[in-house]
C-alpha positions in Angstrom: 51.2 -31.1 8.0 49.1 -34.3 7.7 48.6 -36.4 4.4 45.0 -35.2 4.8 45.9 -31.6 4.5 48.3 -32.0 1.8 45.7 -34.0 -0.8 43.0 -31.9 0.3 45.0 -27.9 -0.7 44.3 -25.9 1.9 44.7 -23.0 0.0 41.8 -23.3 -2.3 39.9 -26.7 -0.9 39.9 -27.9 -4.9 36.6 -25.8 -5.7 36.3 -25.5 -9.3 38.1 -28.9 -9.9 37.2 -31.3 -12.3 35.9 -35.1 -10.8 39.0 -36.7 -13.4 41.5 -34.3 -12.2 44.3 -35.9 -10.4 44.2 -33.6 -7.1 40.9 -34.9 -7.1 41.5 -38.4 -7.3 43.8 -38.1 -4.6 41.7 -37.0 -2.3 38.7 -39.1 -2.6 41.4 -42.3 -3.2 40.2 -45.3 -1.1 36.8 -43.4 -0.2 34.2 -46.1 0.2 31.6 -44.5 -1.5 33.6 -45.7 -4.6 32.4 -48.7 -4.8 28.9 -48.0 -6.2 29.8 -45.5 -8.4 30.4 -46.7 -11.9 30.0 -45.2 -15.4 26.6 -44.8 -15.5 26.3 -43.4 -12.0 28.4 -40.7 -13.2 26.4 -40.1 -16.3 23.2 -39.6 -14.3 24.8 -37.1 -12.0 25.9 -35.3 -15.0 22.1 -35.6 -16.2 20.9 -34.7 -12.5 23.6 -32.0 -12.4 24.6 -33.2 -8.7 26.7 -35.7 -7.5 27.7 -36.3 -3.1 30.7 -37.6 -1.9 30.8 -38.3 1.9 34.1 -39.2 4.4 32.4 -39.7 7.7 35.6 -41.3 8.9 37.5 -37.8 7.8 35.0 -35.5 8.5 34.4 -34.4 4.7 31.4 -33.7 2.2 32.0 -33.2 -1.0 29.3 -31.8 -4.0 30.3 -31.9 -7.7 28.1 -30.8 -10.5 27.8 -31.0 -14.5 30.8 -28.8 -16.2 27.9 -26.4 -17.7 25.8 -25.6 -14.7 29.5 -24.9 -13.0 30.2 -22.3 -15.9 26.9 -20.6 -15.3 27.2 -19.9 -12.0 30.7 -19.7 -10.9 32.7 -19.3 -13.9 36.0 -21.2 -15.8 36.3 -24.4 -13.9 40.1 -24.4 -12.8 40.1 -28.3 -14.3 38.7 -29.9 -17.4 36.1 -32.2 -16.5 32.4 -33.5 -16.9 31.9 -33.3 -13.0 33.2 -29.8 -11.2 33.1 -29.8 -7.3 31.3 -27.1 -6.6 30.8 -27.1 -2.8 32.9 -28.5 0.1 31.6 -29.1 4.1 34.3 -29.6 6.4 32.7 -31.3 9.3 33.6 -30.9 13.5 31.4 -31.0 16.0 28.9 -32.4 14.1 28.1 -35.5 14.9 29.7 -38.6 17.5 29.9 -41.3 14.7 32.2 -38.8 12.4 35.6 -37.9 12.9 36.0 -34.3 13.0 38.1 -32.8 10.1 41.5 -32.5 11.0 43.1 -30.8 8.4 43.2 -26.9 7.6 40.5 -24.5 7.7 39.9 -21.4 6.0 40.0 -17.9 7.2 42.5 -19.1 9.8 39.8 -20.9 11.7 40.5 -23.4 14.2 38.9 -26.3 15.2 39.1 -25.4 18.9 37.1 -21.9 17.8 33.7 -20.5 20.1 31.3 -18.6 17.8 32.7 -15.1 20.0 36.4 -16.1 19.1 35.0 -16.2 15.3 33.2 -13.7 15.1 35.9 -10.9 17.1 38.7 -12.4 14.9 37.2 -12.2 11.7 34.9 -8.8 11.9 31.4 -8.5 10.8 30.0 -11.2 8.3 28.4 -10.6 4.9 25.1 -12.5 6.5 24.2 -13.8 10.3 21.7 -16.2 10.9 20.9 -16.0 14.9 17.9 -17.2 17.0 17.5 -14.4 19.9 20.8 -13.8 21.2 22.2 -17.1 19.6 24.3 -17.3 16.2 23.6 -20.0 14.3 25.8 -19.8 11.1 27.8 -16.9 9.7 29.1 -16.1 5.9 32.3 -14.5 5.0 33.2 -14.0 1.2 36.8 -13.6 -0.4 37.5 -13.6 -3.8 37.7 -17.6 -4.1 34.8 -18.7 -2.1 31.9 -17.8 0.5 32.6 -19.8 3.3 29.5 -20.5 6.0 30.8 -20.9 9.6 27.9 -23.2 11.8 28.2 -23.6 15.3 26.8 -25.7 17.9 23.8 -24.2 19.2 24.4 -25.3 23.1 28.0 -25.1 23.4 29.2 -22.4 20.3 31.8 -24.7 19.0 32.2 -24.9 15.5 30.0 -27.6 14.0 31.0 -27.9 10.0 32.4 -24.5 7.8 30.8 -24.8 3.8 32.8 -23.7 1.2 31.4 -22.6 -2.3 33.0 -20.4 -5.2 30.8 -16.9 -5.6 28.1 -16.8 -8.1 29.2 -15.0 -11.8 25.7 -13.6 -11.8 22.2 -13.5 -9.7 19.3 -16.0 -10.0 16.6 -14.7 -12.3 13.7 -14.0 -10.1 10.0 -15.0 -12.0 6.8 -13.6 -11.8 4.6 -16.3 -10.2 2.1 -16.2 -7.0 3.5 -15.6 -3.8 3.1 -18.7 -1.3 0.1 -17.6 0.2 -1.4 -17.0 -3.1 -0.6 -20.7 -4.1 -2.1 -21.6 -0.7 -5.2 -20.3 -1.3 -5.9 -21.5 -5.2 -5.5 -25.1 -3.7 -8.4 -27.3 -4.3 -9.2 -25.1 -7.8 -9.4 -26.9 -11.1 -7.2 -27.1 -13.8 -9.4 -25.9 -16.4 -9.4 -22.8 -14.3 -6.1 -22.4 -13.4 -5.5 -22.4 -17.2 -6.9 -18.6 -17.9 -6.0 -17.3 -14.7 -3.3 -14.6 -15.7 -1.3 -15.1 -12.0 -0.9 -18.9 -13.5 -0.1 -17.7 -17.1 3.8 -18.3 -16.4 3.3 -21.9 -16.2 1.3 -22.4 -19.5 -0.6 -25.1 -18.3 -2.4 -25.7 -21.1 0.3 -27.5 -22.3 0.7 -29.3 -19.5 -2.0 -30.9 -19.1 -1.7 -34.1 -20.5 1.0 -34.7 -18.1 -1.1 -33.5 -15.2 -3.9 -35.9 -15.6 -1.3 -38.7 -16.0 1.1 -38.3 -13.5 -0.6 -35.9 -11.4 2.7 -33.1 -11.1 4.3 -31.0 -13.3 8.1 -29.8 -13.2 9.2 -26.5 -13.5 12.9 -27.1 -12.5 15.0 -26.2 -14.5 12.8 -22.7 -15.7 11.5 -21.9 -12.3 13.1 -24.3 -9.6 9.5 -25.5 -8.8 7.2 -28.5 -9.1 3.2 -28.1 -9.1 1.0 -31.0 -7.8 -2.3 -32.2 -8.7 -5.0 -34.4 -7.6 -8.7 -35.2 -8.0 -11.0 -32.8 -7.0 -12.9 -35.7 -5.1 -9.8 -36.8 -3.1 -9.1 -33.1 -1.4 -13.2 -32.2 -1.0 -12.8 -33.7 2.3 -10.0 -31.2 3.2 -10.2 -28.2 1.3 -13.2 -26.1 1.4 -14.7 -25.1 -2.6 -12.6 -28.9 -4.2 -15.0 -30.0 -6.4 -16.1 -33.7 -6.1 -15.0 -35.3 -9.4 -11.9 -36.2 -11.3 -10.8 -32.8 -12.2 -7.3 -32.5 -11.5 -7.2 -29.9 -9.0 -3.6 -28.1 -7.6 -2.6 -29.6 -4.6 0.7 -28.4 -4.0 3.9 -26.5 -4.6 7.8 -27.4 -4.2 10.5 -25.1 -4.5 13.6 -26.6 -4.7 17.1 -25.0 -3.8 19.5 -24.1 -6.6 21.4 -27.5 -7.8 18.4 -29.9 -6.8 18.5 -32.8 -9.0 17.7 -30.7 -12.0 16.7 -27.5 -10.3 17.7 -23.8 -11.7 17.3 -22.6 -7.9 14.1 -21.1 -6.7 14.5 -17.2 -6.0 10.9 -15.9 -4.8 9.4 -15.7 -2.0 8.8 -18.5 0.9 6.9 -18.9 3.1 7.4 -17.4 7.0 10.5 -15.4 5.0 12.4 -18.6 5.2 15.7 -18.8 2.7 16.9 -21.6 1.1 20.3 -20.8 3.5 18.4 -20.8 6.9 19.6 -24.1 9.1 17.1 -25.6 11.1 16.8 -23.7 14.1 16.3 -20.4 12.4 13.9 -21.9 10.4 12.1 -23.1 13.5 12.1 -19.8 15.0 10.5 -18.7 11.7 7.8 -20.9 11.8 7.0 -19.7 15.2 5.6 -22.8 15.8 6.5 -26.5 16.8 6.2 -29.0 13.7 3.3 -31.4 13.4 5.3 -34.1 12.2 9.2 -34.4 11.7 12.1 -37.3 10.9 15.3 -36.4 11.3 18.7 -37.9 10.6 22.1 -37.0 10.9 22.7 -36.5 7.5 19.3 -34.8 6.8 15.7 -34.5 7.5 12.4 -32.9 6.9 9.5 -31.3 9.4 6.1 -30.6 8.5 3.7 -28.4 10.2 -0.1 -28.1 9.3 -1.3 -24.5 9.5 -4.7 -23.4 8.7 -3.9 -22.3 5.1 -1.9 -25.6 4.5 0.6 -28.3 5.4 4.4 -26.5 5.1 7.1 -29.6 4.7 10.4 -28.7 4.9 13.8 -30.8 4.2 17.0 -30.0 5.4 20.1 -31.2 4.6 22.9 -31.5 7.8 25.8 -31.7 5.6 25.2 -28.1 4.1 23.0 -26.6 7.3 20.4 -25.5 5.3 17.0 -25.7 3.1 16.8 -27.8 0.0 13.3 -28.2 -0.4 10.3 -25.8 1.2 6.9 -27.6 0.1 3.2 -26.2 0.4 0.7 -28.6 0.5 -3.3 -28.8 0.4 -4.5 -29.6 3.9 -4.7 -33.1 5.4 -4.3 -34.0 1.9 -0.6 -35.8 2.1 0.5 -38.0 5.0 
């Protein structure tokens, strides 16, 4: 067994460990990404209730979060700690400049597995995300974790397994417009918006202050959305019935994946039927459509398509294979 395996526990990958434990510190010992992180780095990620770790050069990703958001959704950490890790990525074939894990996998995977070996040996998953014919990512739960299994699309080689403790308890699920609905209020003003009952969730009223200044409001932590503004006279152009004056007017929509910076995790609706868990490809096949725009890395990326409601942005991240952000916006209205 390597060094590698040995620090990193096999049998439970350190999920629900505390950032100060010492299994902890073993692993991430000599990890480069030390060097920027200081005091105050760590006491915004407890404020942002996230905080990455990445080991291109042994093929890990690493998520922690605040000791209190842990609680809520997984339980009694198994360390005492400010920062709990929360999710691991073990990564394979998943990109030429990293060098695939090389320690231990779960559910007796192997690194030399083909999507068909995976999915004979281990029986039927809990969810399977395919595109036609192909499988794009798989979920098994035990009692310690849900692991997701990726695979290469081409070639059906494991590309990175995700690792996460199960949740204690659903995500609340509020009453708010469905995407489509959102869609089509864009370009309406505030001071309507305001005594619109679909809206009444948000109490904008006391919100809008904040909306004339900064032009967004955050819903995070309630709803695990953000709502955008701008002047009726910058979207007229666009979007049919804006009015052409100052008015703040609702310009878009974010939902945010659970964990986001500050986010509660959205749990409505989205748009195409997307989840927050579909990898790119499945999301693609969603869409039904090639993007009008995208940029993407090999860590993450976004695409945008421009439909005739609105512009739909989406951003990925690699390292998990799947959504963190699904944005609506007004029309021609963002670059």
């Amino acid at each position: 067994m390597s060094s590698q395996t040995h620090a990193f526990e096999t049998s439970n990958y350190l999920l629900g460990h505390a950032w100060q434990s010492a299994r902890v510190r073993a692993l991430v010992e000599g990890w480069e990404q030390l060097e920027w992180i200081d005091d105050e780095a760590l006491k915004k990620a407890r404020t942002d209730h996230r905080l990455s770790l990445v080991n291109p050069a042994q093929g890990i990703y690493l998520f922690f979060t605040d000791a209190d958001s842990y609680e809520a959704r997984h339980g009694e950490p198994r360390s005492k700690g400010n920062l709990i890790l929360s999710r691991v990525s073990l990564l394979l074939h998943f990109d030429p400049q990293w060098t695939p894990y090389g320690g231990e996998l779960p559910l007796a995977l192997r690194a030399d597995d083909m999507v068909g070996d995976v999915l004979r040996r281990l029986g039927s998953p809990v969810e399977l995300w395919r595109v036609g014919l192909n499988v794009s990512k798989a979920r098994w739960s035990t009692p310690d974790a849900e692991v997701d299994v990726s695979f290469e699309r081409d070639t059906g080689r494991l590309k990175l397994v995700t690792m996460t403790r199960p949740r204690v308890a659903p995500v609340p699920a509020s009453a708010m417009p469905t995407p489509e609905q959102f869609a089509r209020q864009f370009g309406r003003p505030l001071a309507e918006l305001q005594e619109d009952a679909q809206f009444a969730s948000f109490s904008l009223g006391a919100k809008a202050r904040e909306i004339v200044e900064y032009g967004e409001v955050d819903y995070s932590r309630e709803f695990g959305v953000e709502l955008y503004f701008k002047p009726g006279a910058e979207m007229a152009d666009a979007v049919p019935g804006a009015p052409r004056s100052s008015e703040p007017c609702l310009s878009g929509v974010r939902y945010r994946a659970d964990l986001d910076f500050q986010s509660s995790g959205y749990a409505g609706p989205l748009p195409w039927g997307l989840q927050m868990s579909d990898p790119i490809d499945v999301t693609m096949s969603k869409a039904a459509a090639r993007p009008f725009k995208e940029a993407l890395d090999r860590d993450d990326g976004y695409q945008l398509w421009r439909t005739d409601l609105c512009d739909v942005h989406v951003l990925y991240s690699f390292l998990e294979d799947r959504i963190y952000r699904a944005t609506l916006l007004a029309r021609g209205c963002y670059e």
